[in-house]
C-alpha positions as CSV (number, residue, x, y, z in Angstrom):
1,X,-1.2,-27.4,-39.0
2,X,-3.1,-26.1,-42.2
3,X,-5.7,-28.8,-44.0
4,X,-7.6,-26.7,-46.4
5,X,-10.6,-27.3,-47.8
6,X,-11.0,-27.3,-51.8
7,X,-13.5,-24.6,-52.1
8,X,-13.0,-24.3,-55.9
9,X,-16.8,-23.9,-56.8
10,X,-18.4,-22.9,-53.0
11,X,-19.5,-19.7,-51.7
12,X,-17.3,-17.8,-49.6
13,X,-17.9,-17.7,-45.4
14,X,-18.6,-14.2,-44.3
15,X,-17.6,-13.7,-40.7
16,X,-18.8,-11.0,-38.9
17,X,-17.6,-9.4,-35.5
18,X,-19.8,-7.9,-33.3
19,X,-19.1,-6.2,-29.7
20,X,-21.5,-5.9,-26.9
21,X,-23.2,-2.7,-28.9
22,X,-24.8,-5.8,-30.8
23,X,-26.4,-4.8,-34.0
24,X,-26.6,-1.2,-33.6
25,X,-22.5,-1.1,-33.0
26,X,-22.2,-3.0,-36.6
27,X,-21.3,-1.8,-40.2
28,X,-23.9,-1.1,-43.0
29,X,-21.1,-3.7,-43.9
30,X,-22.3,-5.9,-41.8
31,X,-26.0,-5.7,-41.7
32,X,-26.3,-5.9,-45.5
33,X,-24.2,-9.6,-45.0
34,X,-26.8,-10.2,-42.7
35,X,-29.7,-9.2,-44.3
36,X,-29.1,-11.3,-46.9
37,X,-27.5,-14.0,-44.9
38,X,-29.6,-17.6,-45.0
39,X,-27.7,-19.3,-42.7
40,X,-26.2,-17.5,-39.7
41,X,-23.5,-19.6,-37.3
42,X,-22.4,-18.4,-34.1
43,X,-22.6,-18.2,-30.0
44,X,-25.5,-18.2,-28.2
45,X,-24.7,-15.1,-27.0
46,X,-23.7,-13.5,-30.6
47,X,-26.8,-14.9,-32.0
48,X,-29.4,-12.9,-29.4
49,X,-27.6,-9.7,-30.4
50,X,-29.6,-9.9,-33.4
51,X,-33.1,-9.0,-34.3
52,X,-35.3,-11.4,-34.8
53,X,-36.4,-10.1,-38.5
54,X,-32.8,-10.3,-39.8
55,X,-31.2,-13.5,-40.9
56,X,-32.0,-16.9,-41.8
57,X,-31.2,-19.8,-40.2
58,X,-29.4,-19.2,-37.0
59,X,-27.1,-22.6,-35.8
60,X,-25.7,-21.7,-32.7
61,X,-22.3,-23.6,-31.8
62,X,-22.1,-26.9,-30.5
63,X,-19.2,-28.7,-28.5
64,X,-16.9,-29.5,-29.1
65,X,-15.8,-26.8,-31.8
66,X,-14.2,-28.7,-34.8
67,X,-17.4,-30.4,-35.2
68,X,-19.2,-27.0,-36.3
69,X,-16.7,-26.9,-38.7
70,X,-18.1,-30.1,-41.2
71,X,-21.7,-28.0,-40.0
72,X,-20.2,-25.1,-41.9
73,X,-18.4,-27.1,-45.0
74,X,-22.4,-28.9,-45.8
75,X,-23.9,-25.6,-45.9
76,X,-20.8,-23.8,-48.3
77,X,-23.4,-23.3,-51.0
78,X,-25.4,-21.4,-49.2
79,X,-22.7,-18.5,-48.6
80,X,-22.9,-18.7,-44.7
81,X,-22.2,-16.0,-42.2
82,X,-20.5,-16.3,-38.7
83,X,-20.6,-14.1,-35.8
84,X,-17.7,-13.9,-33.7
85,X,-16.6,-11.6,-30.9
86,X,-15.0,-8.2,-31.9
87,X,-12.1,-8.8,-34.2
88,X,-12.2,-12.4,-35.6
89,X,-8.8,-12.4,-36.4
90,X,-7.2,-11.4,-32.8
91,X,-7.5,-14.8,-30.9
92,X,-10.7,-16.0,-32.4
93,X,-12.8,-18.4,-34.6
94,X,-11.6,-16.1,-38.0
95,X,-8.0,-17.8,-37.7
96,X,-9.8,-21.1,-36.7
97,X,-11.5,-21.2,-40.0
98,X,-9.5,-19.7,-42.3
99,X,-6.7,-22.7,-41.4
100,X,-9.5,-25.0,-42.0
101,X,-11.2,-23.9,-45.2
102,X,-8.3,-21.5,-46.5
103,X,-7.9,-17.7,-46.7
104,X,-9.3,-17.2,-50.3
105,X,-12.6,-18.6,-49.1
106,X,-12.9,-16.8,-46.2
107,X,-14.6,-12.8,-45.8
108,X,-14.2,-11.0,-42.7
109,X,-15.6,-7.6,-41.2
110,X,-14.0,-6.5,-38.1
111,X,-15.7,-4.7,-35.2
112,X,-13.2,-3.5,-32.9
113,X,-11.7,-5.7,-30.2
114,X,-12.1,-5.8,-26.5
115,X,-8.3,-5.2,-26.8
116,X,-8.9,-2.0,-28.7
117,X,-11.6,-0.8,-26.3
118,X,-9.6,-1.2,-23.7
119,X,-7.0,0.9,-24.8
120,X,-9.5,3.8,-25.6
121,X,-11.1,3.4,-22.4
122,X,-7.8,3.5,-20.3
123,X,-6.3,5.8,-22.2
124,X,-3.2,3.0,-23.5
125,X,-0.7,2.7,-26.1
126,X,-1.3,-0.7,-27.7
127,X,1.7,-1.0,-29.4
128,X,3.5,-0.4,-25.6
129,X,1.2,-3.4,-24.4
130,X,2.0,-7.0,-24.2
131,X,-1.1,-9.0,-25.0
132,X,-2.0,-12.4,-24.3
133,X,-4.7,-14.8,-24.0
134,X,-5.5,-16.7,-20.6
135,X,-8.7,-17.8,-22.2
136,X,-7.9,-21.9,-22.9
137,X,-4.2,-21.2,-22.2
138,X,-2.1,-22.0,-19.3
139,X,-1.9,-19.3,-16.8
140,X,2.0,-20.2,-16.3
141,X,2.5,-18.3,-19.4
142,X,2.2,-15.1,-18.0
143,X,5.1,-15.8,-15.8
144,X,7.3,-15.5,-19.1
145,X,6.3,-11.5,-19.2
146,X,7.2,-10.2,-15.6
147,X,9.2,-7.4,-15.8
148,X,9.4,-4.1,-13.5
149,X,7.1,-1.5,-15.2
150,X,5.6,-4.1,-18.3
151,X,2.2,-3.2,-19.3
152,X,0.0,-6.5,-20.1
153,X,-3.3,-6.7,-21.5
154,X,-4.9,-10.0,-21.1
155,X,-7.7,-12.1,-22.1
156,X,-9.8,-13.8,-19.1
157,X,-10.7,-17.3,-19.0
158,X,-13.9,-16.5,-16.7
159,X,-14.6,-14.4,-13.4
160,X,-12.2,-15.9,-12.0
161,X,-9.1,-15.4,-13.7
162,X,-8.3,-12.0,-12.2
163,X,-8.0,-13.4,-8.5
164,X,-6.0,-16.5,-10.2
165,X,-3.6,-13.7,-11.7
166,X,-3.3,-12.1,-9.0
167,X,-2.3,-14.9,-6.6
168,X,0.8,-15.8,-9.1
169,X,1.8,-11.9,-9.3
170,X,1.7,-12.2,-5.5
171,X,3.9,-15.4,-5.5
172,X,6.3,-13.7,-7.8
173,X,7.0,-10.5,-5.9
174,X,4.4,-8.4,-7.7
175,X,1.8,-7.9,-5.4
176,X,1.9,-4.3,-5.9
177,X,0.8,-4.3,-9.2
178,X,-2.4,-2.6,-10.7
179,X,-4.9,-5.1,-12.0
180,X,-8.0,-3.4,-13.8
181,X,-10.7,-5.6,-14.7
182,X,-13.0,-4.4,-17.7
183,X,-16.2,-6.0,-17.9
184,X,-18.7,-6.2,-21.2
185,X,-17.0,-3.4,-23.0
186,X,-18.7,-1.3,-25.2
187,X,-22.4,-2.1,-24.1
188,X,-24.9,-1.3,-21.3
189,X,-23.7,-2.9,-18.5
190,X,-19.9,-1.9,-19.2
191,X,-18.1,-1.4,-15.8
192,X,-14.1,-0.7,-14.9
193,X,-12.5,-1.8,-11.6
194,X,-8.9,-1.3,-10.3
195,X,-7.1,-2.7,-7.7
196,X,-3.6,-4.1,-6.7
197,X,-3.1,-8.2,-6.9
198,X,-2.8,-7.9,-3.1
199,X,-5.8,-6.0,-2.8
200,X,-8.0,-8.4,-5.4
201,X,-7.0,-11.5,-2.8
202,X,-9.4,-10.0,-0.5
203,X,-11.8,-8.8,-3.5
204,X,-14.4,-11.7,-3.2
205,X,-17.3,-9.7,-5.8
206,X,-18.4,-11.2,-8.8
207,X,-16.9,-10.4,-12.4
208,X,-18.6,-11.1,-15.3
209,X,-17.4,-13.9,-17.4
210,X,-16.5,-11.5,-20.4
211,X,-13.8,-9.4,-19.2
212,X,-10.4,-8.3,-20.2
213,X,-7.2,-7.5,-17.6
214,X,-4.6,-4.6,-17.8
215,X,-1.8,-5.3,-15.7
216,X,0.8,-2.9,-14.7
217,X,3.6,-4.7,-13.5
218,X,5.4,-3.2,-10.5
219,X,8.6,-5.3,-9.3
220,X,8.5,-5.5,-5.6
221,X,12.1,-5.6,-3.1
222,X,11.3,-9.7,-3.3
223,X,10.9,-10.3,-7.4
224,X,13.1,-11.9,-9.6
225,X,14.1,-9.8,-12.5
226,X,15.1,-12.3,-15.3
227,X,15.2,-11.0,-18.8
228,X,14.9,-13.1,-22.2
229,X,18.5,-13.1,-23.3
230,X,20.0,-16.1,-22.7
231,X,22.3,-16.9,-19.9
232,X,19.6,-17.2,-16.5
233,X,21.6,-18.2,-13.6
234,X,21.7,-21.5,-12.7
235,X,19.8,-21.2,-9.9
236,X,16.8,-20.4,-11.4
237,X,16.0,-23.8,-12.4
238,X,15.4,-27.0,-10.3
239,X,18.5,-29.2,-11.5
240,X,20.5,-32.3,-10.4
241,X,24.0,-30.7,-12.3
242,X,23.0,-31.9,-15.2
243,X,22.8,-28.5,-16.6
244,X,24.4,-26.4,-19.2
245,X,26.0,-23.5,-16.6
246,X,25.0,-20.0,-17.3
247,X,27.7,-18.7,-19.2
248,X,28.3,-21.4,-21.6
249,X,24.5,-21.8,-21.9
250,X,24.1,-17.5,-22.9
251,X,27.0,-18.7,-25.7
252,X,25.1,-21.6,-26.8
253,X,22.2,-19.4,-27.3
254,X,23.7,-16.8,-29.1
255,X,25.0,-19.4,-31.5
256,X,21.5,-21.2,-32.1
257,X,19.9,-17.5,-32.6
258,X,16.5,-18.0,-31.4
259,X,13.7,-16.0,-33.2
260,X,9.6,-16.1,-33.1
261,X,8.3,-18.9,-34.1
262,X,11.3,-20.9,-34.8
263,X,11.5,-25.0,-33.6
264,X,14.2,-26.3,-31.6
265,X,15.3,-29.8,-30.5
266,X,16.8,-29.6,-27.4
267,X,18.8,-33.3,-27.0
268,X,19.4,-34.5,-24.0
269,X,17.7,-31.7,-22.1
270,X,18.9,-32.6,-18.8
271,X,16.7,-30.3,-17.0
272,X,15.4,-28.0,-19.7
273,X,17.6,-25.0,-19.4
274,X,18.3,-24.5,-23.0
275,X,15.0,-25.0,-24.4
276,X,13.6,-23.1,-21.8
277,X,15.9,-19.9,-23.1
278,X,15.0,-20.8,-26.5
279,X,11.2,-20.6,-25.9
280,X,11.3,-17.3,-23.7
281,X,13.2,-15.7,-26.5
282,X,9.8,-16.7,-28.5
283,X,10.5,-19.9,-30.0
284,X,9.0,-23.6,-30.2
285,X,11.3,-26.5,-28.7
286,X,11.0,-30.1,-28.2
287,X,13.0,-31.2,-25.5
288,X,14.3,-34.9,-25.4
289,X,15.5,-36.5,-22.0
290,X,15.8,-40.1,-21.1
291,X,15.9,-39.5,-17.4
292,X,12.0,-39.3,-16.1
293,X,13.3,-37.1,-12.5
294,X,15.0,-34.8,-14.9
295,X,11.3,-34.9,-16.8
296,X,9.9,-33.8,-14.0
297,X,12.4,-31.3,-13.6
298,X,11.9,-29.8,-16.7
299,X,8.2,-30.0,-16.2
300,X,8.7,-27.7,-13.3
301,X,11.3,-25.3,-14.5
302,X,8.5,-24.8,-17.5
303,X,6.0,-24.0,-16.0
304,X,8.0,-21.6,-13.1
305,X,9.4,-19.8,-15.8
306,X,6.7,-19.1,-18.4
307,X,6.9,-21.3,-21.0
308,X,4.0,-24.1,-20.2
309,X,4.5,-25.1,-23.9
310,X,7.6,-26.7,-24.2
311,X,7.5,-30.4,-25.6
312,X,8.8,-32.8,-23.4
313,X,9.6,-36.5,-24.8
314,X,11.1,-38.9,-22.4
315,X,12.9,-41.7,-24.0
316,X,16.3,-42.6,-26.5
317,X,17.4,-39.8,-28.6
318,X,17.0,-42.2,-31.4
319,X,13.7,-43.2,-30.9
320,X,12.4,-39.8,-30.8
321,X,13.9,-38.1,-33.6
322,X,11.8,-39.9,-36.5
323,X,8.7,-38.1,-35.3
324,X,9.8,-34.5,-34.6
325,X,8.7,-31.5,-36.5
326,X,11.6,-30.1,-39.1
327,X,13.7,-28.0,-36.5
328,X,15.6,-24.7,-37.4
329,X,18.1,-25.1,-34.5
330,X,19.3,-28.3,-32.7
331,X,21.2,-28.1,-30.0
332,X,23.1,-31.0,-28.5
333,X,23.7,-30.7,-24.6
334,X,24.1,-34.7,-24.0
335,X,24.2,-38.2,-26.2
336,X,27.3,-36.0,-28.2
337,X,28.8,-39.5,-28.4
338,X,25.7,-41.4,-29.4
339,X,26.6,-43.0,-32.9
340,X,25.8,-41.1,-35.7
341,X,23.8,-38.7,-34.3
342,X,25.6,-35.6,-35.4
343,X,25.2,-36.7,-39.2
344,X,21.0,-37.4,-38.4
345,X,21.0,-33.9,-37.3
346,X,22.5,-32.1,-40.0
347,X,20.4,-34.4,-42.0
348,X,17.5,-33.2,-40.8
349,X,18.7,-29.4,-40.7
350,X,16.7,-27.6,-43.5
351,X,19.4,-24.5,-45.0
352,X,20.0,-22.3,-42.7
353,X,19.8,-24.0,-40.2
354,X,21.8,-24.2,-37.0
355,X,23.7,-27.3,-35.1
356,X,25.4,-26.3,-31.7
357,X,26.9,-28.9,-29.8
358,X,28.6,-29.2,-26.4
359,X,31.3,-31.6,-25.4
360,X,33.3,-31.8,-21.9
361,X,34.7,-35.0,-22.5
362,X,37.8,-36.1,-24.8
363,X,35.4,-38.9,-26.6
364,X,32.8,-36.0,-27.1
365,X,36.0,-33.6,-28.9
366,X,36.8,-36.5,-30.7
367,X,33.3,-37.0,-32.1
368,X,33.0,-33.2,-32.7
369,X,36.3,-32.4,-33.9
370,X,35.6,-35.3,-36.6
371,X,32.7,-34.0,-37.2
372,X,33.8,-30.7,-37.5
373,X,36.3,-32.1,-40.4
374,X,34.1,-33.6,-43.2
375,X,30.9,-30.6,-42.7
376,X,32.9,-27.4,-41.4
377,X,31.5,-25.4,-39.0
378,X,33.8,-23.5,-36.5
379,X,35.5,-25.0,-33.0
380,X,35.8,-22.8,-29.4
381,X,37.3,-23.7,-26.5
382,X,35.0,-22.5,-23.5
383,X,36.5,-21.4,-20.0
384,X,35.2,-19.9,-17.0
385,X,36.3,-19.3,-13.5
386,X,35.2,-18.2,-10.5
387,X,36.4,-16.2,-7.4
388,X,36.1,-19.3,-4.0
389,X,37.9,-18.9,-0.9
390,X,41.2,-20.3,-0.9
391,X,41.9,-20.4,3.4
392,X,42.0,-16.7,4.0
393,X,42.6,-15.7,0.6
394,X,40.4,-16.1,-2.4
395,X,41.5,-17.8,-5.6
396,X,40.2,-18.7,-8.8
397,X,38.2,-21.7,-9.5
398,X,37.8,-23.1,-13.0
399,X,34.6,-25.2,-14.2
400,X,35.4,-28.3,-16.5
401,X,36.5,-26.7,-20.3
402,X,33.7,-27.0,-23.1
403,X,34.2,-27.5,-26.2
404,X,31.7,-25.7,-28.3
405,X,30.5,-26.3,-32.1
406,X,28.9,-24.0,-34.0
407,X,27.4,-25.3,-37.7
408,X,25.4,-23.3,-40.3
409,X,23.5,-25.2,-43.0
410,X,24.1,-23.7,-46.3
């Protein structure tokens, strides 16, 4: 969430990134900001890059980080500088302080990223690369990107983040993959190793802290291929059958139309299928469930299938709703019947926005169909059947009907 700074009347910040070349690799740019730089914030690491003749003050960072930030705001009048790794605005402190003090107030000059080195280096397409940051993050997330022949570039946490990787691509059926490890690009002690996840398992040498990861995914006989449309069979969630069954859950998708960065609430989640979808299509969804096993559940299915992030609130529907973000989507999987809950939806719905709801249950088509009467919105009727054997024959077996809203917020 953005809190800017006023910064009317202060100098702006100059942030400076710097690569392991240290202050040869950087700008004239660069070393003029530094030159005339009287106060100089930045790693411990960053800050020994630099001669001892050039600069001012040096502060180096304390813990934890949002407290440098009031460090920085006292000192505004004295236009200070801030080193940062490589490109401050790919994963680091430049988007960290331009949130806080605002982008007007904020100067940056690049150096080029670890990313960006890596690509030259391996000879890569970076706009054919998936990139993502382990560094701080879950390493569940990475589960979200499997895929047979997917080409990830990853930022480490530490040394040990490679052999972490490759135990999950292991689990997963990936063992076969390429991992290469690239340590302290672009300076002296720059080195490049290669080996399968399988192989790393048995790798016990030690990796500098500062490294990045290219993995090329290679699906073995065993993995799971599930892609990010929506409609993941049931079976690859932990449920109790409280869960919104493949088919009718890939139509509920298509109707809430998932897109980056959009919020979801996911009502009575059950076991998380639906938001799960919603967030491996690149979305943001809060998932309320009153049961704590089906919590727990969701928790799990999470985590197996990439998306660490989602927002889990246990508790009423009701009592939950006054303190979620403004969503773009909300879908209804349970509580349909729950007294005017429908209306506090659309309520909340900002234009455009979406309300799908499921009912299997003639009190739930009432409530809908009612609904559906004073706000519009369109009505299906969902059916699906499957082959079962019928004695020696096989026969058709139909799931309970669904009836399905659809409402866009003008």
């Amino acid at each position: 969430m953005s809190h800017h700074t006023d910064i009317a009347k202060t100098a702006p910040i100059t942030v400076i990134g710097i690569g392991e070349d240290g202050y040869d690799g950087l700008s004239p740019v660069a070393r003029a900001a530094l030159a005339r730089a009287s106060v100089i914030f930045g790693g411990k690491r960053h800050l020994a890059l630099l001669p001892g003749d050039i600069g001012g003050d040096k502060r180096a960072w304390i813990s934890p980080f949002e407290d440098n930030l009031a460090l920085i705001a006292a000192m505004r009048d004295r236009g200070p500088v801030v080193l940062a790794s490589g490109d401050p605005m790919f994963f680091g402190v430049g988007n960290t302080l331009i949130d806080h003090f605002g982008s007007g107030s904020i100067s940056v000059i690049p150096h080029p990223s670890s990313i960006s080195l890596l690509c030259a280096r391996l000879g890569r397409a970076l706009a054919d690369c998936d990139v993502i940051t382990l560094h701080g993050r879950p390493l569940a997330g990475l589960a979200a990107r499997l895929r047979p022949r997917g080409q990830i570039i990853a930022l480490s946490q530490d040394g040990e983040t490679v052999r972490h990787v490759a135990a999950l691509l292991k689990d997963r059926g990936y063992g076969d993959s390429p991992i290469t490890v690239c340590e302290r690009l672009g300076g002296a002690a720059e080195k490049i190793t290669s080996h399968t996840a399988t192989q790393w398992g048995g790798d016990k040498s030690a990796i500098d802290p500062l490294n990045i990861l290219m993995i090329d995914l290679v699906a073995g006989p065993k993995a799971q291929i599930w892609g990010q449309t929506g409609g993941l069979p049931d079976d690859a969630f932990i449920h109790d059958g409280m869960i919104t069954k493949s088919h009718v859950r890939a139509i509920s998708l298509a109707s809430l139309s998932p897109w980056k960065g959009a919020v979801l609430w996911d009502l009575g989640a059950g076991c998380g299928s639906v938001a799960i979808e919603w967030m491996r299509a690149g979305g943001d969804a809060f998932a309320i469930e009153r049961d704590a096993s089906r919590c727990a559940m969701m928790r799990q299915n999470a985590d197996h299938l990439g998306v660490p992030g989602l927002h889990i609130l246990q508790g009423d529907i009701a009592d939950k709703l006054p303190d979620l973000p403004t969503p773009d989507a909300i879908f209804v999987g349970g509580g349909i019947t729950t007294p005017d809950l429908m209306r506090a939806c659309w309520d909340r719905l900002p234009p455009h926005g979406r309300l799908v709801a499921n009912a299997v249950t003639l009190q739930g088509d009432r409530e809908l169909l009612s609904f559906q009467n004073e706000f519009g919105g369109t009505l299906s009727r969902l059916q699906v059947s499957h082959i079962v054997p019928r004695g020696g024959f096989d026969g058709w077996h139909s799931l309970a009907p669904v009836t399905h809203y659809l409402g866009l917020k003008s």
